[in-house]
C-alpha positions in Angstrom: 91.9 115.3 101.7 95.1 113.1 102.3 97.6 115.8 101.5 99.7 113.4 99.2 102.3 115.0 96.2 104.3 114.4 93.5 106.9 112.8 95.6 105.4 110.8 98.2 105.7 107.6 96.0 106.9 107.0 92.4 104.0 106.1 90.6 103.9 109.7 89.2 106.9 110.3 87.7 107.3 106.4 86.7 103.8 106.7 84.9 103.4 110.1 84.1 106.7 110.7 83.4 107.5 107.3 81.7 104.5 108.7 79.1 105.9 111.7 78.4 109.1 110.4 78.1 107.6 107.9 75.4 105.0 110.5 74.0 108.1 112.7 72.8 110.6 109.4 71.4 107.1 108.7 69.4 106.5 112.1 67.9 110.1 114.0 68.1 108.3 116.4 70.2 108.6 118.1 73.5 105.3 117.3 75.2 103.6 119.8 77.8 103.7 117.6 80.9 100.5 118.4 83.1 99.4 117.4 86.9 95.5 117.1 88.5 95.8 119.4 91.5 93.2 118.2 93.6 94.2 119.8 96.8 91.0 121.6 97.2 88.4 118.7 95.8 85.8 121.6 95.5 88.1 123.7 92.9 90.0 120.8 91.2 92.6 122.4 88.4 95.1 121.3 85.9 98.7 122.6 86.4 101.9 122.8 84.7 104.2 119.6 85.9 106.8 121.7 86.6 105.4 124.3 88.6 103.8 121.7 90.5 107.3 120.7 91.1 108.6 123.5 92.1 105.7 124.3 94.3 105.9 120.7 96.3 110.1 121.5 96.3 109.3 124.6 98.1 106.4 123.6 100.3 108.7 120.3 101.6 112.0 119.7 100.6 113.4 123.0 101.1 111.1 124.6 103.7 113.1 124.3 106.7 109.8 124.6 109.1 109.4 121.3 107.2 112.9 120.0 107.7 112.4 120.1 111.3 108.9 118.8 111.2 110.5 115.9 109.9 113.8 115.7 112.2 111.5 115.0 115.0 110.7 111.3 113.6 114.0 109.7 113.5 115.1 107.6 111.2 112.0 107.0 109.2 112.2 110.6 108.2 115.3 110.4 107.4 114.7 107.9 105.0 111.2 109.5 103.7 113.2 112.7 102.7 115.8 110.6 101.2 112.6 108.9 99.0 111.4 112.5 98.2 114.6 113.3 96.7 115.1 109.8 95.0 111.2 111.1 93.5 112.4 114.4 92.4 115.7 112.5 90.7 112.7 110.5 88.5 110.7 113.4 87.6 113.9 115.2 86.1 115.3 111.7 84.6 111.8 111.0 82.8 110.4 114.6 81.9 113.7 116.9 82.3 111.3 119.7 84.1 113.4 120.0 87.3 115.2 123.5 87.4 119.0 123.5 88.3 118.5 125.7 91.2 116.3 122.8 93.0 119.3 120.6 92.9 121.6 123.1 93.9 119.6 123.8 97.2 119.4 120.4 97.9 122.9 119.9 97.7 123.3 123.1 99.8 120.5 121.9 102.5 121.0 118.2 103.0 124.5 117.6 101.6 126.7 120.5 101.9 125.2 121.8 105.7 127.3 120.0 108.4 124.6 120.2 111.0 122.5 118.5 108.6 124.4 116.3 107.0 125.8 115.2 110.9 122.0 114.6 111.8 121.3 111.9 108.5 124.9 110.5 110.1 123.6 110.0 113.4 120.0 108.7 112.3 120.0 107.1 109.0 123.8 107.3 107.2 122.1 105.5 104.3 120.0 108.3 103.5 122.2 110.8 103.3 124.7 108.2 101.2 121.5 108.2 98.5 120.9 111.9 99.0 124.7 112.7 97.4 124.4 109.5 95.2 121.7 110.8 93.4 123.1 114.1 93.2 126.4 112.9 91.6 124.2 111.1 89.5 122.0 113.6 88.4 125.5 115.6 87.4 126.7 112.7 85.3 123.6 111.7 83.6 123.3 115.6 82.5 120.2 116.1 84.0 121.8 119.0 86.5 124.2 121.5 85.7 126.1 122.4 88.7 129.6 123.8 88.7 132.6 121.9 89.0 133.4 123.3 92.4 129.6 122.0 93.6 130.7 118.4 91.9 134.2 118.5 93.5 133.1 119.4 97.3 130.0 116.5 96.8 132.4 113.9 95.6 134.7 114.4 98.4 131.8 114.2 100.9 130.4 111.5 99.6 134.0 109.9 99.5 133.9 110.7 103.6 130.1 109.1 103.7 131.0 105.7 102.1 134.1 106.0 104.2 132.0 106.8 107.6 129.6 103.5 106.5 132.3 101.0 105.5 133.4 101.2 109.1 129.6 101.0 110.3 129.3 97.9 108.2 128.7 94.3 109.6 
């Protein structure tokens, strides 16, 4: 079992999601977006997309026990959360089946949390500059619905991000 998910690359949501996306611009119709769960190769099952989502969201991106899993690789994880996230952006830009309140803990987790957001500094300042650009992105595009106050405090620290890596420039 390699213990690969929906955001480990972006074949999924680029494939999968592209279809759907297609599927219902073809036929005017929402299409039920479905996922192979093949975790247990003895008991293989069909899922919902967006319950798988929100189960790999859970089991990774906002399980702390994962968080600092990942902290103790350096930059590289710094970076493959930052990918994760980017993945999770695609899913919700091609099938629209990424809740609001997954955003909003990201935001609160990676972006919003000083210790955390000083750690992606330290390590990989690029990550964290695409964790928040996606975000705002995600606002703007309409494909999250956070409050103005959520939008205001990320544009600010993503103001003091590009700031912090104009001056680490070369």
């Amino acid at each position: 079992m390699s213990g690969r998910d929906i955001f480990d690359d972006d074949c999924p949501y680029a494939f999968q999601g592209g279809m759907a996306l297609a599927a219902e611009k073809v036929s005017g119709k929402k299409v039920k977006v479905l996922i192979g769960d093949t975790r247990k190769p003895e008991a293989v099952k069909v899922v919902d997309a967006r319950d798988e989502i929100e189960r790999v969201s859970r089991k990774t991106l906002l399980n702390e026990k994962w968080f600092e899993g990942m902290k103790k690789h350096g930059y590289k994880s710094a970076g493959d959360i930052m990918k994760r996230i980017v993945n999770l952006f695609g899913w919700q830009a091609t099938t629209k089946l990424v809740d609001d309140w997954i955003f909003d803990r990201i935001a609160e987790k990676y972006v919003f949390n000083s210790a955390t957001r000083e750690w992606f500094m330290d390590i990989n300042p690029h990550a964290i500059e695409e964790i928040a650009r996606r975000l705002l992105e995600a606002y703007r595009r309409g494909l999250w619905n956070a409050d103005e106050n959520t939008i205001g405090e990320l544009e600010e620290i993503y103001g003091e991000i590009e700031g912090h890596l104009e001056d680490i420039e070369i």
